[in-house]
C-alpha positions as CSV (number, residue, x, y, z in Angstrom):
1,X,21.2,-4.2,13.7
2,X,21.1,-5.2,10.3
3,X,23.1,-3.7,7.9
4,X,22.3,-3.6,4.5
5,X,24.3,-7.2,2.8
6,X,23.6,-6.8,-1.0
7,X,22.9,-3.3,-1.7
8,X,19.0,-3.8,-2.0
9,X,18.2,-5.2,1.4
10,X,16.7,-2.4,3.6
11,X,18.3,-1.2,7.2
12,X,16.7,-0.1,10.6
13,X,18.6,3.1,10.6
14,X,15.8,5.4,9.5
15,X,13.1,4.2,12.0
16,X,15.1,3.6,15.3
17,X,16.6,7.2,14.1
18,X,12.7,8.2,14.1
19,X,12.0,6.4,17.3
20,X,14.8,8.6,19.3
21,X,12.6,11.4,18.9
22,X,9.7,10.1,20.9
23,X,8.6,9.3,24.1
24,X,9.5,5.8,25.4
25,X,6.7,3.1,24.8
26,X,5.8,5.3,21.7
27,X,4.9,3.3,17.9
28,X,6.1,4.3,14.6
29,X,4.0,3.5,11.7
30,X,5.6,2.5,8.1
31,X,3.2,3.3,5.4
32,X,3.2,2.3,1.8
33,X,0.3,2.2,-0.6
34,X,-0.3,-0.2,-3.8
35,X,-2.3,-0.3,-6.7
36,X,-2.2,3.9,-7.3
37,X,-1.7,2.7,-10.9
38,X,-3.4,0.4,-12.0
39,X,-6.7,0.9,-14.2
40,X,-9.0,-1.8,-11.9
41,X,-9.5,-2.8,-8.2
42,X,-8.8,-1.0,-5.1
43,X,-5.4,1.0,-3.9
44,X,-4.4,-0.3,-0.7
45,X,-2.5,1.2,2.0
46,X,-0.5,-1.0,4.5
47,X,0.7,0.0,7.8
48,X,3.3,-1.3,9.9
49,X,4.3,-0.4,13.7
50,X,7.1,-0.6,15.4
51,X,8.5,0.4,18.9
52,X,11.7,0.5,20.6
53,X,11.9,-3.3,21.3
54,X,11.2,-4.5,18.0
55,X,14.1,-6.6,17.0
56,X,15.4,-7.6,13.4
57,X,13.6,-7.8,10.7
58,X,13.1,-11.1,8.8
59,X,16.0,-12.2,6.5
60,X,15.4,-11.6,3.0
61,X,12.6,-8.6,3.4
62,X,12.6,-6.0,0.3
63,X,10.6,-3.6,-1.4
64,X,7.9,-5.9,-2.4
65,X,8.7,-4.8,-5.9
66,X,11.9,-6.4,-5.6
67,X,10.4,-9.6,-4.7
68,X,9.1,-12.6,-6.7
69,X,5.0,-13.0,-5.7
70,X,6.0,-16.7,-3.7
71,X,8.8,-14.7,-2.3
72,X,6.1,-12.0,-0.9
73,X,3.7,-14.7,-0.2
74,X,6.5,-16.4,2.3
75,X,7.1,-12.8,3.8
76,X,4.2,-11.7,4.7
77,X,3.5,-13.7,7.7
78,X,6.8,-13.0,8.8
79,X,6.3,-9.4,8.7
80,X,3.3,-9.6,10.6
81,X,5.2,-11.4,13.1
82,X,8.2,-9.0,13.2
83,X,6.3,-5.8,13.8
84,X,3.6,-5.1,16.9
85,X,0.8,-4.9,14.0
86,X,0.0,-5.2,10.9
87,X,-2.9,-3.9,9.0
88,X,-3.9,-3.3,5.5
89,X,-6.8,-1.0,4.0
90,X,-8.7,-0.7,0.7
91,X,-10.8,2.1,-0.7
92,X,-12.5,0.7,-3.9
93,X,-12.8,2.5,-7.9
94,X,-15.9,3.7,-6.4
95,X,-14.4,6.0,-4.0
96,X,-11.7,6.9,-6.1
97,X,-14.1,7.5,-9.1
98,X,-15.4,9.8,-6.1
99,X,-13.1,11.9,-4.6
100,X,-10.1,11.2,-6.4
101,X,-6.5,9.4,-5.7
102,X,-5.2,10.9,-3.7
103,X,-8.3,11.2,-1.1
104,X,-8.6,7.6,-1.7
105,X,-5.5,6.5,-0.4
106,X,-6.5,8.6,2.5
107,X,-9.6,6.5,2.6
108,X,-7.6,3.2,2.4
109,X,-5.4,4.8,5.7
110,X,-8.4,4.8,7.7
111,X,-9.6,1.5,6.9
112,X,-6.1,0.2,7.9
113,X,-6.2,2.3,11.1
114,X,-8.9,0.7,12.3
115,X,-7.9,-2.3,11.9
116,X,-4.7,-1.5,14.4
117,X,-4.3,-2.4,18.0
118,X,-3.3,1.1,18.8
119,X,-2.6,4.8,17.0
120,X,0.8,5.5,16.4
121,X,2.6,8.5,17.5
122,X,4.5,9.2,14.2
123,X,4.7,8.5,10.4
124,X,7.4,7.2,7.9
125,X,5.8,7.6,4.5
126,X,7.3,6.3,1.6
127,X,7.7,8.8,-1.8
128,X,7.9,12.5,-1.1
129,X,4.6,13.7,-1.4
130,X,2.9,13.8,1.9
131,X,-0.8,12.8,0.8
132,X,-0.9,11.8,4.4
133,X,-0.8,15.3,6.1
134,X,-2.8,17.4,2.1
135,X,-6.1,18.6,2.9
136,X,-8.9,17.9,1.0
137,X,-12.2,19.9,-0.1
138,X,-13.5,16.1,-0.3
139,X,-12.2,15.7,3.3
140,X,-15.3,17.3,5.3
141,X,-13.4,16.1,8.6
142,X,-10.0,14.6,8.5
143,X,-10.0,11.7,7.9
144,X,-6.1,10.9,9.5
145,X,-4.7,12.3,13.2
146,X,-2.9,14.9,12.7
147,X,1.1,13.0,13.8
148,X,4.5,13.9,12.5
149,X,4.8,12.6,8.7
150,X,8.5,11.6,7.7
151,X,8.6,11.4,4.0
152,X,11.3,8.6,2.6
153,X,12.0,9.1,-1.1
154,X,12.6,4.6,-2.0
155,X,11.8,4.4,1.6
156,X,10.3,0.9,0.6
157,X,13.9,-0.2,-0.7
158,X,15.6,1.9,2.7
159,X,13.8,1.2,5.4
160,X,12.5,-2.2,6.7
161,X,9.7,-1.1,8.5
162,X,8.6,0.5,5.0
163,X,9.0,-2.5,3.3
164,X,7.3,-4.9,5.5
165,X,4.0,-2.4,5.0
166,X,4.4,-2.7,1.3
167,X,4.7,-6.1,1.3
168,X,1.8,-7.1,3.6
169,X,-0.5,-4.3,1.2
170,X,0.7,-6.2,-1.9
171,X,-0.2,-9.3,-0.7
172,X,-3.4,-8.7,0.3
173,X,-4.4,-6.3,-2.5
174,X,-2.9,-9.4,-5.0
175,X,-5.0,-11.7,-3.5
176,X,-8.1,-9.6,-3.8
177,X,-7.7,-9.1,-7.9
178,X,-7.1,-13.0,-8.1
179,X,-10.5,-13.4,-6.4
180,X,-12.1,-10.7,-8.6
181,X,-11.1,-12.1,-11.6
182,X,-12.7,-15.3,-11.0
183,X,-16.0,-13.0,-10.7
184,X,-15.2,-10.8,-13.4
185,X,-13.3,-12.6,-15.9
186,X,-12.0,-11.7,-19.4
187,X,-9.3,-9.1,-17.9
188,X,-6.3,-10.8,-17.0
189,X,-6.6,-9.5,-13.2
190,X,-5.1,-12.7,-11.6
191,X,-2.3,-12.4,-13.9
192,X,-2.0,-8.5,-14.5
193,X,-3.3,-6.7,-10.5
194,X,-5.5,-4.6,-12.6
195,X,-2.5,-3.3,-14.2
196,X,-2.6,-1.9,-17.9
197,X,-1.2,-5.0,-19.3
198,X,-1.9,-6.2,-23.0
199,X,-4.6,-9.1,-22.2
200,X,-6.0,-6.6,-19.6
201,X,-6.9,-3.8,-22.4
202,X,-7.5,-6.3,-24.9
203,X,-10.5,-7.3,-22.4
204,X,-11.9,-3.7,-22.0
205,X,-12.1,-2.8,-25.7
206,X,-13.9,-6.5,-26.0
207,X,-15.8,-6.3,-22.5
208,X,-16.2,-2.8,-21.5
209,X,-15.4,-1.6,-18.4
210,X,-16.9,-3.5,-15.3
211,X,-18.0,-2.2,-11.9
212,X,-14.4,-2.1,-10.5
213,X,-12.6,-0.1,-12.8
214,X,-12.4,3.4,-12.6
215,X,-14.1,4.4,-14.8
216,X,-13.0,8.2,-14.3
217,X,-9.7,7.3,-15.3
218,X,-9.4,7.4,-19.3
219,X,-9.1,3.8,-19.8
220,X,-7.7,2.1,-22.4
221,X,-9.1,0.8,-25.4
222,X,-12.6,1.3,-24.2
223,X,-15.1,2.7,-27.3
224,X,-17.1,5.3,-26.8
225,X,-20.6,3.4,-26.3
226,X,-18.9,1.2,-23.4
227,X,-17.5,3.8,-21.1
């Protein structure tokens, strides 16, 4: 197993800790989300599986926040190598203008769910709230099975199979803002994710909002006669 060589590189412990606790043949999913923050664009939710035969992860995987964007861009392939599957999910300002955050990251779960090979029998989550497992009064049915949820407070910077699910969501969710700004220019999105970044406010009070920001979020610099 890997250990840990520089202080920010993640270990296996966690997950083949997680993985003693189940039957044999049974997959572990890593989940982390991107884009929670940011004032435009979709948040994403990646999910990662594992099982008991998956070997070590690929050299120089971090927290994608750790990592430069060519350095992600390099990774994620590996990742989806590494792990039994890969998949990452979206749920769009509409659905968060909707039902909220929250919700919508449960939203963005599904999507990636679906797009699995197979369901697996337990959950690391990264942070420590457990938006996974929270019902919902916008949640007429749930949404999510109902698995064990393990919460991992900088589980993206702990736990590789973490990290290879927030790399492979920021990656993909990067990609789509660089496309949308070629649609929607004026914001800065290819440089700033959607992010509240200078240039990116600097276009709303000029611009307005557009049809992917969320526009129940108080944004920015927008006047009054544009939101």
């Amino acid at each position: 197993m890997r250990k840990p060589a520089d202080g920010r590189a993640p270990s296996r412990e966690i997950e083949i800790d997680a993985l003693r606790s189940l039957p044999p043949g049974a997959l572990i999913a890593g989940v982390d989300e991107v884009g929670r923050g940011s004032l435009a664009g979709p948040v994403s939710v990646g999910i990662a599986l594992i099982d008991a035969s998956t070997g070590d992860f690929p050299e120089g995987l971090r927290d994608s926040k750790a990592m430069s964007p060519a350095a992600r861009e390099r990774m994620a392939p590996l990742v989806r190598e590494w792990a039994v599957d890969v998949a990452v999910g979206h749920a769009g300002p509409d659905v968060i203008d909707d039902v909220g955050i929250v919700a919508a990251l449960r939203h963005a779960a599904k999507e990636a769910l679906n797009g699995l090979s197979a369901t697996p029998s337990a959950v690391l989550l990264d942070g420590k709230h457990n938006w996974w497992a929270e019902d919902s009064l916008f949640d007429v049915d749930p949404l999510l099975p109902q698995i064990p949820v393990r919460m991992e407070v900088k589980g993206d910077a702990r736990c590789a199979v973490i990290a290879a699910a927030s790399v492979a969501a920021k990656v993909e969710r990067d990609g789509l803002m660089v496309v949308l700004d070629g649609c929607f220019p004026g914001y800065d999105w290819a440089r700033n994710k959607g992010y509240a970044s200078p240039s990116h406010i600097e276009g709303l009070a000029r611009l307005g909002p557009s049809d992917h920001h969320r526009k129940s979020w108080h944004l920015p610099g927008v006047r009054e006669g544009h939101r």
